[in-house]
N, C-alpha and C positions, 0 to 999 in steps of 0.2 A: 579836607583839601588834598589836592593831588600835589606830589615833589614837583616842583617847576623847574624849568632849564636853569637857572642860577646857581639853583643846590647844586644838580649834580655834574655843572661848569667847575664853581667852588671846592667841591669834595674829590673829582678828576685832579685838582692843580694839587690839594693839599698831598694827597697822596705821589703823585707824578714828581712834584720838589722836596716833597720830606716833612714837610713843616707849614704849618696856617701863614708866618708871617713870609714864608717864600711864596706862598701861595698869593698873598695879599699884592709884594711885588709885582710879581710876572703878571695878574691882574688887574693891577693900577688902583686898586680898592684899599679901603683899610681892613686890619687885621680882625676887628669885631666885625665886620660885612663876612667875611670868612667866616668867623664861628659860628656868627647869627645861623648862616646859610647851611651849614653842616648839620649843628645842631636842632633845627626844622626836618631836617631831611631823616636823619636816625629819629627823632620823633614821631613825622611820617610814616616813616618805614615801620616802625613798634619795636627795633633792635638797634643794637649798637654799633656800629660800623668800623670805628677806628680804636683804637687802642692808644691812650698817650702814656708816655711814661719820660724819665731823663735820657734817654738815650733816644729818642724823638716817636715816630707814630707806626703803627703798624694795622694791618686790617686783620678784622674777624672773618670769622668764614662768611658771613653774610656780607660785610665788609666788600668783600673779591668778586664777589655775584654782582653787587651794582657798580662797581670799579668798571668790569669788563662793560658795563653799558654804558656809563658815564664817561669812560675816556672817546667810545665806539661815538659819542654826541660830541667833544672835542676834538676828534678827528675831521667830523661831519664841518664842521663849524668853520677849521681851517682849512678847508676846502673850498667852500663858500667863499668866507675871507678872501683865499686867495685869488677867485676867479674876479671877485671882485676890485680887490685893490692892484692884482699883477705884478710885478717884481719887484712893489713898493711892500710887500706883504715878505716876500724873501727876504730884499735887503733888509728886517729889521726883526728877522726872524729867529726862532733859537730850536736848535737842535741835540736831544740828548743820545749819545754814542756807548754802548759796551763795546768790550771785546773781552777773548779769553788769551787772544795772544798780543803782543803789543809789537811786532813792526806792521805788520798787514795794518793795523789800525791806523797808526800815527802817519806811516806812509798816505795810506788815502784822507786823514783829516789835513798834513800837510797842502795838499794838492786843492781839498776843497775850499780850505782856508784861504790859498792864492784868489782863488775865483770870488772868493764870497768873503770878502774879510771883514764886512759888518757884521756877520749871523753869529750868535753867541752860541758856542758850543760848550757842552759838560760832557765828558769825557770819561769814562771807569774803566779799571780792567778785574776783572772776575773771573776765577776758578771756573772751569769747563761748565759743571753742574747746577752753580748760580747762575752763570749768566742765562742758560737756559729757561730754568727758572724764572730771569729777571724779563725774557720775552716772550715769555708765553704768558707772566699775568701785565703784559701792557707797559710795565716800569720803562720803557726804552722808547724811541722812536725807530733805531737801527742798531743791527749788531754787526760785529765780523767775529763769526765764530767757528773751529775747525771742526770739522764731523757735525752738521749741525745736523739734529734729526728731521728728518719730514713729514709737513705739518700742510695739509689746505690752506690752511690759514696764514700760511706765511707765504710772502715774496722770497724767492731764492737765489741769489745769482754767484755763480764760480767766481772766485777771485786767484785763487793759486791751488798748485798741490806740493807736499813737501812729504820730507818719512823725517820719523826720531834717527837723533843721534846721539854721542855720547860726545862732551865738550869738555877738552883735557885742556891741561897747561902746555906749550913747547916742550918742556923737560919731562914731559913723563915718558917712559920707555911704549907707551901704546898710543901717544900720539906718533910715531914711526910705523903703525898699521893704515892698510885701507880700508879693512874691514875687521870689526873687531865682533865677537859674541860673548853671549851672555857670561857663557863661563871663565872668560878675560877678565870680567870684570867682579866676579862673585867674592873675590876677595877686597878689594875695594872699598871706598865710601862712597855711596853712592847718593848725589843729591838729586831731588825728587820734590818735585811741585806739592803744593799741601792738597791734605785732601778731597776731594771732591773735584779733581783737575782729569781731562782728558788725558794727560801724561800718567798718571798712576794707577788709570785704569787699563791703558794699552799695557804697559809695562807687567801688572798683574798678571793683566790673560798673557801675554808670552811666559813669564814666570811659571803659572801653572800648566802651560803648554811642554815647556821644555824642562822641569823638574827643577831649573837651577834657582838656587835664591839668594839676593845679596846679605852678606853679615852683618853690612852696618849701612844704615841710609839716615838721612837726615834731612826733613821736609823743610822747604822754605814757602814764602807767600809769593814770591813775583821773581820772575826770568832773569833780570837784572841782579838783583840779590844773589840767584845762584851763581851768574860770572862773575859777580864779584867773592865768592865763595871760594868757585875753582880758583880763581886768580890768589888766591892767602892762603889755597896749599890744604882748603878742608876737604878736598875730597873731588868727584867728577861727577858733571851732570847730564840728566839724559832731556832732552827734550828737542821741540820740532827744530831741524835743521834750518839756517838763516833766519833767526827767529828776532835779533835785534844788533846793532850796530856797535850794545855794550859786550858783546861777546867779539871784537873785535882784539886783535892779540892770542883768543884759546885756536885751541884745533879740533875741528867738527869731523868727527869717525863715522861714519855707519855702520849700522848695529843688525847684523844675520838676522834676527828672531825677529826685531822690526822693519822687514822691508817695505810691509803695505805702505801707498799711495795717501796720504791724508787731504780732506778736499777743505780747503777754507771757501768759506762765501760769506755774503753777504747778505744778511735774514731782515726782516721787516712784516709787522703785520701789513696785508693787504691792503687794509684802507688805509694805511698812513704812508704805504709806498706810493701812494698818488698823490701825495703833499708833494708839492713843487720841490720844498728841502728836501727830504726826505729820496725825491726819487733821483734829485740833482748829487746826492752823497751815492747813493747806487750807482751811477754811471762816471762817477768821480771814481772809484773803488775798483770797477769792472773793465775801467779805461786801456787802450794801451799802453797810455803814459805810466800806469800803477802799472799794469805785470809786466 
């Protein structure tokens, strides 16, 4: 027998929410209709698809082969749906959001929330190189991510351009500069997004551009965190200029070695940027109202 639309409806949600019984929710079924359906499907298939363990599911490489066709058939499907049911398919819709910077985000989920304040949103923010990652294999419906590489396969739209800076307290003696470089700061502590972050990678190539290197840096997981760092005196951070509302109080320098232009947008695969939500979050994002 051939895998039927069900499986790989069921195997799209389990992987798309994380878990069989989120799966189970979002499709009104119970949580054994889920396994059953999954379980058929990697039988079908002659391999095994998901990986479970306590820290929840993950796919095998075969796994991600039929992901990308199976989500491409829940894409299809909400399309359908929607032309069929029309704004009753939006109002009760749900939408999952990355980003790798958190005001461009929360800015336009703000905005779309006014408009749409039934649609249940899931929200993450992720390191430059995960979230890329996280939309290239499907995990998303939309991102806003800065430098996003280009892809056919992705809907693109400009949202802002910004450069790095470096985020002091009032009382440091270089918050009194307009412009500061690298070697300002080489003695310093310098705080610096965790790995895998568009920030540690631009900052690198200028480092090896310009020979200088910092003595001491100290990686944190989210933007926030770091103003809250600078703010208790651990040190100074570098990252994209206007970047959140909690950096309100530091002072934003710009940085010689980093002057380039950084371009945020707003990425989407192709066919899910025709989902009614989906396309309604992009023009929410690209709005005047947002820049």
């Amino acid at each position: 027998m051939r895998p039927n639309h069900h499986q790989f409806v069921a195997f799209a949600y389990v992987v798309r929410d994380g878990s069989f019984s989120a799966a189970a929710a979002r499709l009104g079924v119970s949580q054994s209709a889920i396994t059953q359906h999954v379980g058929k499907l990697e039988k079908q298939v002659g391999s095994q698809l998901l990986l479970r363990s306590r820290d929840g599911i993950s796919l095998t490489r075969t796994g991600q082969e039929f992901y990308d066709l199976a989500d491409r058939l829940v894409a299809l499907d909400s399309e359908i749906r929607e032309r069929l049911e029309g704004f009753e398919a939006m109002a009760r819709g749900h939408i999952k959001i990355i980003a790798n910077a958190p005001l461009p985000a929360l800015r336009a989920i703000s905005l779309f929330r006014q408009a749409y304040p039934e649609v249940e949103i899931d929200f993450a923010l992720y390191a430059w190189t995960t979230a890329i990652a996280l939309l290239r294999e499907r995990r998303a419906d939309v991102g806003l991510i800065t430098d996003p590489p280009h892809s056919d396969d992705w809907e693109r739209v400009l949202v802002q351009k910004n450069r790095y800076v470096a985020y002091l307290p009032p009382a440091s003696p270089l918050a009194k500069h307009d412009l500061l470089r690298l070697r300002d700061l080489q003695e310093e502590t310098i705080i610096l997004p965790e790995a895998g972050s568009l920030t540690e990678r631009v900052v690198r190539e200028a480092q090896d551009k310009s020979g200088i290197y910092f003595q001491r840096t100290i990686k944190m997981t989210t933007f926030p965190l770091m103003c809250e760092a600078v703010l208790q005196g651990a040190g100074i951070a570098i990252f994209l200029g206007k970047s959140g509302l909690i950096s309100r109080g530091l002072i934003e320098v710009p940085i010689a070695e980093l002057s380039q232009q950084h371009e945020t947008a707003v990425v989407a695969p192709k066919d899910r940027a025709k989902l009614r939500l989906v396309k309604a979050f992009i023009e929410t994002a690209s709005s005047s109202d947002f820049l």
